[in-house]
C-alpha positions as CSV (number, residue, x, y, z in Angstrom):
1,X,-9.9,-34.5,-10.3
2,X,-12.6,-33.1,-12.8
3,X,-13.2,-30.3,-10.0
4,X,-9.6,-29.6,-9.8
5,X,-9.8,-29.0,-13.8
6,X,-12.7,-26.8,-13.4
7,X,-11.2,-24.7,-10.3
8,X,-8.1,-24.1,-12.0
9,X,-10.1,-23.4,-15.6
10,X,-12.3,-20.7,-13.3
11,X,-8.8,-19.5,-11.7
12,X,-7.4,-18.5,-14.8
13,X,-10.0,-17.1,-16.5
14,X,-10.4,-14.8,-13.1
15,X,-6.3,-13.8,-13.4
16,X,-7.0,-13.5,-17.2
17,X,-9.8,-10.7,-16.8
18,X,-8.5,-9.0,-13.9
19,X,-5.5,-8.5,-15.2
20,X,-7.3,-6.9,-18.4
21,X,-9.2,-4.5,-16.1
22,X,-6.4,-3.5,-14.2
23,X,-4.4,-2.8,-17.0
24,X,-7.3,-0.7,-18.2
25,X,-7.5,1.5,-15.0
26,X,-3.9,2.1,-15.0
27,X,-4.0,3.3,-19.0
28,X,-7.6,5.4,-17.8
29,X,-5.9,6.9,-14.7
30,X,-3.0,7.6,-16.8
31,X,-5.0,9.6,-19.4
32,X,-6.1,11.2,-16.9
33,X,-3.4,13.4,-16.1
34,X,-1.8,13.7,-19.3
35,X,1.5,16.0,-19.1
36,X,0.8,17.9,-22.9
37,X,4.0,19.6,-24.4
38,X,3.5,22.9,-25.4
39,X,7.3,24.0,-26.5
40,X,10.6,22.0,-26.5
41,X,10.6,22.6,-23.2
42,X,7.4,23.8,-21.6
43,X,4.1,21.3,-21.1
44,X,1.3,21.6,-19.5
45,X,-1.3,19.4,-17.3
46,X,-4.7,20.0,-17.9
47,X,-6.6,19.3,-14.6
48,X,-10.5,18.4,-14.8
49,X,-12.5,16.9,-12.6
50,X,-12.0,15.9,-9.1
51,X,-9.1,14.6,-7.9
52,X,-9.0,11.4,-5.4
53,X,-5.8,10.1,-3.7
54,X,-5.6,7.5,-6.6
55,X,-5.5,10.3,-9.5
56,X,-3.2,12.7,-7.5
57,X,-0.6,9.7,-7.3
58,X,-0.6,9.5,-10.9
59,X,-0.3,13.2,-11.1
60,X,2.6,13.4,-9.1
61,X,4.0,10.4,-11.2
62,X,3.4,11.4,-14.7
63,X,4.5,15.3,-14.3
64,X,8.0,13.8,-12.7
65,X,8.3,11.1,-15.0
66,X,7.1,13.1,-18.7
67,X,9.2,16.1,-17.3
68,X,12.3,14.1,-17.3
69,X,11.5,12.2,-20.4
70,X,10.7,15.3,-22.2
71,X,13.3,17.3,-20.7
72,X,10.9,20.4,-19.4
73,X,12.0,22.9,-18.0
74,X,9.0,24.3,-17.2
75,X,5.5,22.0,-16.5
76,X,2.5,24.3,-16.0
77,X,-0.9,22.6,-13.6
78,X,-3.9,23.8,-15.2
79,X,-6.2,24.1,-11.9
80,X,-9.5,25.5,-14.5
81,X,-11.2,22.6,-14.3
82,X,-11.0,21.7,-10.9
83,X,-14.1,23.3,-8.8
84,X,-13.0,21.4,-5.6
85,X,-10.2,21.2,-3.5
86,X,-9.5,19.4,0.1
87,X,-6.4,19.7,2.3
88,X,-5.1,16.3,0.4
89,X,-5.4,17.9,-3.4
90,X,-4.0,21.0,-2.0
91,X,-0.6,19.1,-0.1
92,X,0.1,16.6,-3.2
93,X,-0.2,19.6,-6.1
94,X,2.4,21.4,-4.0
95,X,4.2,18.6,-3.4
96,X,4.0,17.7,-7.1
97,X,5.6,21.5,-7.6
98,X,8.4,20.5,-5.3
99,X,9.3,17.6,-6.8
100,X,9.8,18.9,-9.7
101,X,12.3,21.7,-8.4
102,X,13.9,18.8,-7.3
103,X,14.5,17.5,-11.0
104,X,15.4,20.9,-12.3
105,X,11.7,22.0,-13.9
106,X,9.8,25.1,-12.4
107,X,6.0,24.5,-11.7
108,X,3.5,27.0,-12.8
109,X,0.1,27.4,-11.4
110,X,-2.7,28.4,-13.6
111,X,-6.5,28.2,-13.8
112,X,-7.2,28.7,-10.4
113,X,-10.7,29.5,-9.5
114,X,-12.2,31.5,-6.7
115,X,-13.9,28.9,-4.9
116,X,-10.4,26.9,-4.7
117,X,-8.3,29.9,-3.9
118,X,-10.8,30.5,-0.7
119,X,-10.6,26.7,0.1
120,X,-6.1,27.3,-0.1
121,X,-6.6,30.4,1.7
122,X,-9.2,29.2,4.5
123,X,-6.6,25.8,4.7
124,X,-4.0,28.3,5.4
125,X,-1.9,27.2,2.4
126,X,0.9,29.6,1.8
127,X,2.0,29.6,-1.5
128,X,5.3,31.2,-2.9
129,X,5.5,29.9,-6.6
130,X,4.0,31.2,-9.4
131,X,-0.4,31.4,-9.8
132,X,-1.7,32.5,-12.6
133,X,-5.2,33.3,-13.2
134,X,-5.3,30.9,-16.2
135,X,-3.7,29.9,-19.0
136,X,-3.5,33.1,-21.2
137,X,-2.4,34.7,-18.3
138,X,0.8,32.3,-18.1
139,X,1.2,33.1,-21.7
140,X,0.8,36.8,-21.0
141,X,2.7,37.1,-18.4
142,X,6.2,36.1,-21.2
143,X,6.7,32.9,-17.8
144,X,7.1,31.0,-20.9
145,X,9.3,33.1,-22.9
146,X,12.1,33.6,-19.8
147,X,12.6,29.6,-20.3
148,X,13.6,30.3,-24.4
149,X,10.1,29.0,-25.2
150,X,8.4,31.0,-27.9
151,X,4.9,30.5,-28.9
152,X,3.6,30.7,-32.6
């Protein structure tokens, strides 16, 4: 009976804390990827770091889900701070640009560097959306302006 006690008083305690920590990851990996509104209706993701199945899940997740909340019409991916990319990173940030098609918000491209480019290229990636060399040159290039946005 007293073991039971002490079992169950372990059990909980366990539940308790991994709960906590989970919840922590989830609010970390969310932060991760945060979707940043520029405009009424232009934001941005601003992509550092490397990017593991886990974080490219919530990257897919947050740009659908904050473009709908925040009724985007345009999301831009910030690639500048990502040195590396694999076949995986490559396939989910275009599928991340096709779901959002799908909801009605044009993907941008920006930041990419030349060591990621070659990696698309060699990969055999084909790419008909808009790339930008970075973030000024999205700015630049009036991509915002043709969606009513104007910057200040």
């Amino acid at each position: 009976m007293i073991m039971d006690q002490a079992v169950q008083i372990v059990s909980r305690s366990y539940m308790r804390d991994h709960q906590s920590i989970e919840t922590a990851k989830y609010a970390i990996d969310e932060l991760s990827v945060p979707v940043v509104q520029l405009t009424k209706d232009t934001g941005i993701i601003p992509v550092i770091g490397e990017i593991d199945t886990n974080r490219a899940q919530h990257l897919m997740f947050n740009a659908l889900d904050k473009c709908s909340e925040m009724k985007l019409k345009c999301l831009i991916l910030d690639l500048s701070g990502v040195s590396i990319i694999d076949t995986m990173v490559a396939a989910q940030i275009f599928k991340v640009m096709d779901s959002l098609k799908l909801i009605g918000a044009e993907a941008v491209l920006s930041g990419v560097r030349p060591e990621v480019a070659q990696t698309m290229v060699n990969l055999g990636i084909q790419f008909n959306e808009k790339v930008y060399a970075g973030l000024q040159a999205v700015i630049d290039s009036k991509a915002l302006l043709s969606h009513g946005a104007y910057i200040v």
